[in-house]
C-alpha positions as CSV (number, residue, x, y, z in Angstrom):
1,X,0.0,0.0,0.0
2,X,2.7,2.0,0.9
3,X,4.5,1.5,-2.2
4,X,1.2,2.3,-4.2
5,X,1.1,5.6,-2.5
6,X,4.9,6.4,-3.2
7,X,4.4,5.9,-7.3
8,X,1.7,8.0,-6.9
9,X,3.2,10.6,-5.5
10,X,5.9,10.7,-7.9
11,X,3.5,10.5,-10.7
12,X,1.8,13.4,-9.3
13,X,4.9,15.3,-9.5
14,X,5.8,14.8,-12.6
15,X,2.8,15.7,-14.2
16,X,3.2,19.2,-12.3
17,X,6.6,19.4,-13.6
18,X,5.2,18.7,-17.0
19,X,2.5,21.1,-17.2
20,X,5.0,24.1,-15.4
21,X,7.6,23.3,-18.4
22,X,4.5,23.6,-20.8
23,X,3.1,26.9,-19.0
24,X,7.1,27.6,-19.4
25,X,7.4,26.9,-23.4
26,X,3.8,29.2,-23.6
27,X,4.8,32.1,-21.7
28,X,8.5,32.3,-23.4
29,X,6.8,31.8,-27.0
30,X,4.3,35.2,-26.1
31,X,7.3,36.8,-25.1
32,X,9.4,36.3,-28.0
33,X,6.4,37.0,-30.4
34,X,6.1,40.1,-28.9
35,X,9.6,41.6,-29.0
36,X,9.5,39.8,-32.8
37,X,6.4,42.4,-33.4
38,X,8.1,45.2,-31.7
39,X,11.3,44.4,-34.2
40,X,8.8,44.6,-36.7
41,X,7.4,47.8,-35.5
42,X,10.5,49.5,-35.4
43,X,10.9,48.6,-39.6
44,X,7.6,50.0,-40.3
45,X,9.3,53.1,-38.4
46,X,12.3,52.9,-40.8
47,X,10.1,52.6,-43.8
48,X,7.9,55.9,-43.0
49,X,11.5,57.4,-42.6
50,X,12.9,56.7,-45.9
51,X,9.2,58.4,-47.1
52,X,9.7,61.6,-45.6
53,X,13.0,61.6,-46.9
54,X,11.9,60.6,-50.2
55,X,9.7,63.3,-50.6
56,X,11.8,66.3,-48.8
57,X,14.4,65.6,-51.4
58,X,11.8,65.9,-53.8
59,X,10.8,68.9,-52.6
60,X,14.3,70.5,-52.1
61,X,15.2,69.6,-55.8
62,X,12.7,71.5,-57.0
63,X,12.5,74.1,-54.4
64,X,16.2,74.7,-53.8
65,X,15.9,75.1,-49.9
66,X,19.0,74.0,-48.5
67,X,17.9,74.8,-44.9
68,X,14.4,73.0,-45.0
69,X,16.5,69.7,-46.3
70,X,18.8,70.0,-43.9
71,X,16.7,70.1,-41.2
72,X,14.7,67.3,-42.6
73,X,18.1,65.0,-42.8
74,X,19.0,66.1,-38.9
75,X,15.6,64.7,-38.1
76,X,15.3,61.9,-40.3
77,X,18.7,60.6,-39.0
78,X,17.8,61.0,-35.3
79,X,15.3,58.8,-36.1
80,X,17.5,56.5,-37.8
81,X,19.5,56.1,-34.5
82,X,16.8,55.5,-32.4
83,X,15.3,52.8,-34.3
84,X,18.8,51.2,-34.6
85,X,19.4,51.5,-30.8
86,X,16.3,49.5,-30.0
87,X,17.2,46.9,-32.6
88,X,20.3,46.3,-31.3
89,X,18.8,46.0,-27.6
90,X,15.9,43.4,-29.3
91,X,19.4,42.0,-30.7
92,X,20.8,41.6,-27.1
93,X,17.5,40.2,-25.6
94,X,17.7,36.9,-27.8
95,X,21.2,36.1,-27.3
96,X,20.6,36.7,-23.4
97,X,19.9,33.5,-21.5
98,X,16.2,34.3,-20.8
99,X,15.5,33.9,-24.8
100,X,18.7,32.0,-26.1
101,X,17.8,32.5,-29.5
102,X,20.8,33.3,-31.4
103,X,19.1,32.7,-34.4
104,X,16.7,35.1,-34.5
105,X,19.2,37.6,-32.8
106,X,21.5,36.8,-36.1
107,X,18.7,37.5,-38.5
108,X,18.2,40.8,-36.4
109,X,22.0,42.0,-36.9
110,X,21.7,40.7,-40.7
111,X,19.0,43.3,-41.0
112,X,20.7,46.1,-39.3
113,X,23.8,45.6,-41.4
114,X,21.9,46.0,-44.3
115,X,19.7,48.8,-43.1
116,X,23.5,50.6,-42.7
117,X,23.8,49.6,-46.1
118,X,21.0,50.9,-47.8
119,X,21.1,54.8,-46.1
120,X,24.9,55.2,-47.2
121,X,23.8,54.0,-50.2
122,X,21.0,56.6,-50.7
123,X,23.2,59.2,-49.4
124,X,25.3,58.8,-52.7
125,X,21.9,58.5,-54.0
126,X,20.8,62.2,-53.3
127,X,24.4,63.9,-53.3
128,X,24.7,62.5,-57.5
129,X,21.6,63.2,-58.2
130,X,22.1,66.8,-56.1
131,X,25.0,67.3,-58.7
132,X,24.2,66.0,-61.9
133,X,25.6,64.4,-64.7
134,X,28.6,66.6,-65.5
135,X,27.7,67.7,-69.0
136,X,24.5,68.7,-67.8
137,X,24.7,71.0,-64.5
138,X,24.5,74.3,-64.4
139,X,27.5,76.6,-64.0
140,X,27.7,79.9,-62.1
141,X,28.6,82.9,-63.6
142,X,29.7,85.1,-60.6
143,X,33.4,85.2,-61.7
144,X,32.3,86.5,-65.3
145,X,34.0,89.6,-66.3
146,X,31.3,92.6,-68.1
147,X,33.2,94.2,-71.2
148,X,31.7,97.1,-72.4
149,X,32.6,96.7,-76.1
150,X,31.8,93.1,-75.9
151,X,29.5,92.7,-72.9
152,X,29.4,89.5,-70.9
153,X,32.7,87.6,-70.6
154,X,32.1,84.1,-69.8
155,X,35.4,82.0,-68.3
156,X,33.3,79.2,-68.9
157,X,33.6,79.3,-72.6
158,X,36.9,76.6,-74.1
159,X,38.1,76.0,-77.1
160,X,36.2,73.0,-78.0
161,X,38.8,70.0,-78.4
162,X,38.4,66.3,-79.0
163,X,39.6,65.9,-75.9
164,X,37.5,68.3,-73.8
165,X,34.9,66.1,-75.7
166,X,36.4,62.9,-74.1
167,X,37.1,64.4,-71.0
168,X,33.5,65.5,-70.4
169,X,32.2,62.0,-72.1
170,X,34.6,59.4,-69.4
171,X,32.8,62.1,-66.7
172,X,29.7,61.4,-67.6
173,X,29.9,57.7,-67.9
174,X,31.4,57.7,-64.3
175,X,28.7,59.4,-62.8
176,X,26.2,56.9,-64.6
177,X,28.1,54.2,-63.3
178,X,28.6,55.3,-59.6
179,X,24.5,55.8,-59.6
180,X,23.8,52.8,-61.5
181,X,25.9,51.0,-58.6
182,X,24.0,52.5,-55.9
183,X,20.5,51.8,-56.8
184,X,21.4,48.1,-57.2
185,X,22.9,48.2,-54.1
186,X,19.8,49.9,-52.3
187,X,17.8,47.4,-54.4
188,X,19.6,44.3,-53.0
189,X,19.6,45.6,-49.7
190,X,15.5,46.2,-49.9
191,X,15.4,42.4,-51.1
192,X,17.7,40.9,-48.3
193,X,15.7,43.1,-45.5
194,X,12.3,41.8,-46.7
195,X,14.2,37.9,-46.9
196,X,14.6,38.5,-43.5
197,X,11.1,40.0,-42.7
198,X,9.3,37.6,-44.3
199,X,11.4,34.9,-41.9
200,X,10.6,37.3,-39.2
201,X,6.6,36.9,-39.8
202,X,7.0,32.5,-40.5
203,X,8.5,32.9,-36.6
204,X,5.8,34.5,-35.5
205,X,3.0,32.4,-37.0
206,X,4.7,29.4,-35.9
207,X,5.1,30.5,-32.5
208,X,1.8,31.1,-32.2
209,X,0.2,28.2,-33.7
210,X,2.0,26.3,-31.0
């Protein structure tokens, strides 16, 4: 009998000790979905960003204000390093030993490297398309001379040689080249981030079809 009553016992606490690592595995998966959603908050942050950037330097190119745009880009980028601050604490969370999941803490820093990535890259973006292809902007004509006989002498006007010609023709093709290169690299860095979004979102759903 008392032997009976000892097994049961023990059965007893092992189904407690079940259910507790169960009620363990439940409360850890909410937790994780949630800083996974916050994660996914802070992109949707970034995204609305890169919007108001988009359309400021719009606006400044045809506008011209320097001091408007510059005040957007002082905004826009202490926004930037907020929303990389709390990515890197998300980052810290999952490799802590509450979470443990380096995985997901990888995919986090993979994002953040390319998010680095992408504004440098649309930096160069804005500061070429600020300045033009070289045959094609603007000059000044503030250090002109005025001739009375002849009027207006412009310093910008050369002998045109064939190799002015080339000169002007390699510039040209370098700036095409230095801006094709940054919109491809913009453009793979959009396609990794979302790679690693739509990962992000699969976690989530799993974890909470457990």
């Amino acid at each position: 009998m008392r032997k009976r009553m000892e097994d049961f016992e023990k059965l007893s606490i092992l189904d407690e000790s079940e259910d507790m690592d169960v009620e363990d595995t439940v409360v850890n998966a909410s937790k994780v979905v949630a800083l996974l959603r916050k994660f996914l908050a802070v992109q949707q942050r970034r995204a609305q960003a890169y919007a108001r950037l988009k359309r400021g330097f719009e606006e400044y190119m045809v506008s011209g204000s320097e001091s408007a745009y510059q005040q957007l880009c002082s905004e826009i980028t202490v926004e930037f390093n907020d929303c990389s601050k709390q990515v890197l604490e998300l980052e810290s969370l999952f490799l802590s030993p509450d979470f443990f999941r380096e995985d997901l803490a990888r995919i986090l820093g993979s994002v953040q490297t390319e998010e680095k990535q992408k504004l440098q890259l649309t930096a160069t973006l804005q500061v070429l398309k600020k300045a033009g292809r070289p045959s094609e902007r603007l000059v000044s004509h503030e250090n002109c001379r005025f001739n009375r006989v002849i009027g207006h002498e412009c310093v910008h006007i050369n002998k045109i040689t064939e190799a002015s010609g080339t000169e002007e023709a390699e510039a040209d093709a370098e700036y095409d080249n230095a801006l094709k290169e940054a919109i491809k690299g913009v453009q793979d860095a959009v396609i990794t981030i979302n790679e690693h979004l739509e990962e992000i979102r699969y976690e989530i759903a799993a974890l909470e079809a457990e």
